[in-house]
C-alpha positions in Angstrom: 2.7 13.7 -1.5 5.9 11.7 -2.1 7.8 10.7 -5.4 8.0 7.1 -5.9 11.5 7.1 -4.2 10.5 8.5 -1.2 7.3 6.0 -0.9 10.0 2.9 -1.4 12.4 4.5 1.4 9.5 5.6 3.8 7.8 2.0 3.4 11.3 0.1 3.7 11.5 2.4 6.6 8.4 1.8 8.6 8.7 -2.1 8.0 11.9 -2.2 9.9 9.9 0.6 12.7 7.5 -0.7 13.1 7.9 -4.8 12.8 6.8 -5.2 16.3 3.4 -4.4 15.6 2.7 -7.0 13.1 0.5 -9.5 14.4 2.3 -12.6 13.8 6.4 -12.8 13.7 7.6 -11.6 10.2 10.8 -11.5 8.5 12.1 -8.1 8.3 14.3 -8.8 5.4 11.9 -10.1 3.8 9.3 -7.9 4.1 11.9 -5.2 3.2 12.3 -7.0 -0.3 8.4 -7.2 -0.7 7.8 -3.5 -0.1 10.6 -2.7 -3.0 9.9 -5.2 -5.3 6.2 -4.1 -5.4 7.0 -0.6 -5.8 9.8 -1.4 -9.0 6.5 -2.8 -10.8 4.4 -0.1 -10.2 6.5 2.3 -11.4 7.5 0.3 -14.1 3.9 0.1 -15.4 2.8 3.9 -14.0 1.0 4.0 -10.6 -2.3 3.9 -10.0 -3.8 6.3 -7.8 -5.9 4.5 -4.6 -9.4 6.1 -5.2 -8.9 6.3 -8.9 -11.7 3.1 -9.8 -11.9 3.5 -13.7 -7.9 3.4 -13.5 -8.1 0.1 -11.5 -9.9 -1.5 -13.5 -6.8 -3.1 -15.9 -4.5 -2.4 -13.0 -3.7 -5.9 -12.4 -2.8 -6.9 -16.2 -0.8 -3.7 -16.5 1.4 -4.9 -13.7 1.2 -7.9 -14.2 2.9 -7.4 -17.6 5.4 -5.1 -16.2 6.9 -7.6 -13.9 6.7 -9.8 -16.5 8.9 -7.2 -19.2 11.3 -6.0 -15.6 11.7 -9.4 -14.3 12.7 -10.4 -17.8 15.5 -8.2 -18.2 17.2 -10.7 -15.6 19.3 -13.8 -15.4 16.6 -16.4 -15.8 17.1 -17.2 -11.9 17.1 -13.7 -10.3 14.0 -13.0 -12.6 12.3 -15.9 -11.1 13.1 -15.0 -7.9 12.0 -11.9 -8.1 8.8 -12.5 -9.7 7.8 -15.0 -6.7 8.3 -12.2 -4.4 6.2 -9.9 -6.4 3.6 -12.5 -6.8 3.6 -12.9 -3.0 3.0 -9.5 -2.4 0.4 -9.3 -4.6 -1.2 -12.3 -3.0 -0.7 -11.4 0.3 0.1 -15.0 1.5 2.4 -15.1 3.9 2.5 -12.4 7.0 5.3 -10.6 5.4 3.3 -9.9 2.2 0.5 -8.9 4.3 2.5 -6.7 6.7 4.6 -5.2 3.7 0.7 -4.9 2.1 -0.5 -2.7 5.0 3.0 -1.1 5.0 1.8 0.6 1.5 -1.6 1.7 2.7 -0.7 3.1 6.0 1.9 5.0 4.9 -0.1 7.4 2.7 -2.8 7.6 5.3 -0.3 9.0 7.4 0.7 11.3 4.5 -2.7 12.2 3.9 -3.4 13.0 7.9 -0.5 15.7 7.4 -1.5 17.3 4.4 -4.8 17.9 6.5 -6.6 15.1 4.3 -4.3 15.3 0.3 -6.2 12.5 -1.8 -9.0 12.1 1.0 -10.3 15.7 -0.8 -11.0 13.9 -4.2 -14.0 14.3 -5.6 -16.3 11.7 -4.8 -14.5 10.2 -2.1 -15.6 9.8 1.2 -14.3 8.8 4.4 -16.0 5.7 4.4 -14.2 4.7 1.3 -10.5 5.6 2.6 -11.6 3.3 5.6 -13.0 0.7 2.6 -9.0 0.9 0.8 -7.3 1.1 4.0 -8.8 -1.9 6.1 -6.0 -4.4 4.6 -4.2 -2.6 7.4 -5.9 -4.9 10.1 -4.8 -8.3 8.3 -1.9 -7.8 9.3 -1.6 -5.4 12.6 -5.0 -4.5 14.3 -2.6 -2.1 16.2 -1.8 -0.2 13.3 -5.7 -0.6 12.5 -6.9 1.0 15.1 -4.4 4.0 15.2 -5.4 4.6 11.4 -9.1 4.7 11.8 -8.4 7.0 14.6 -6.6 9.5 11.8 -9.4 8.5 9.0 -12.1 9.7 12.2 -10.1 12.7 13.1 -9.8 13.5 9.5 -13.5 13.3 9.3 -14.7 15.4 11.9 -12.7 17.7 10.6 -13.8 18.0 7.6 -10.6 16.6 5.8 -12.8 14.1 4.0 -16.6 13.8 3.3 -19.2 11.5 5.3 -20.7 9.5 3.1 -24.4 10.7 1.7 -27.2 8.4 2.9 -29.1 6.6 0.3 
């Protein structure tokens, strides 16, 4: 796993990469700006972990309350600039919001395939439900897609995450 500093760097990182495999032309400056400014909120109101549901579930108003309190602390017209960018990562609007979106799910998949499955092992979660969290990865690159749910398959079969029990 990676400290929040290293997750901002790596995702700045594999925007400007990996660019060319977002399906439709993106900004890279942009996207850049996206994938910190989304990261500054979530530290701002404390993380929460991908498979962690019960954690989720105020997620959004905890954030959204922290960009409200970080953006605050700003001239009134850098604070509204930044919270639009925030806002349209959140919303995933444009295709730099939804590159810089799958930016921030691929990269711990890939983290996750090198620790020979990390968070995949959680109780309770299978590998159905890392594909579930990670398919916001194909809105915006089926490349990128289909290379993760090769990992997420490879990580199955071998036995770095549980199938999912039939009902």
């Amino acid at each position: 796993m990676t400290n929040d500093a290293e997750h901002s760097w790596h995702l700045a990182t594999m925007v400007v990469v990996l660019a060319e495999h977002s399906d439709r032309p993106i900004d890279v400056g942009h996207t850049v700006q996206l994938v910190l400014l989304h990261d500054l909120v979530e530290i701002y109101a404390g993380d929460t972990p991908l498979y962690d549901s019960a954690a989720g579930g105020d997620q959004q108003e905890r954030e959204s309350a922290a960009a409200d309190e970080l953006f605050g602390l700003l001239p009134a017209d850098q604070g509204r600039r930044m919270r639009a960018l925030w806002d349209e990562f959140e919303e995933r609007r444009t295709p730099e919001a939804a590159f810089a979106k799958a930016m921030d799910r691929l990269q711990p998949l890939l983290l996750n395939w090198m620790a020979r499955g990390g968070t995949w092992r959680t109780p309770g979660v299978t590998a159905d439900d890392v594909r579930a969290r990670k398919a916001v990865i194909g809105e915006a690159s089926a490349s990128l897609w289909q290379a993760g749910q090769r990992l997420i398959d490879e990580g199955e079969a071998r036995g770095w995450s549980r199938r999912a029990e039939p009902h």
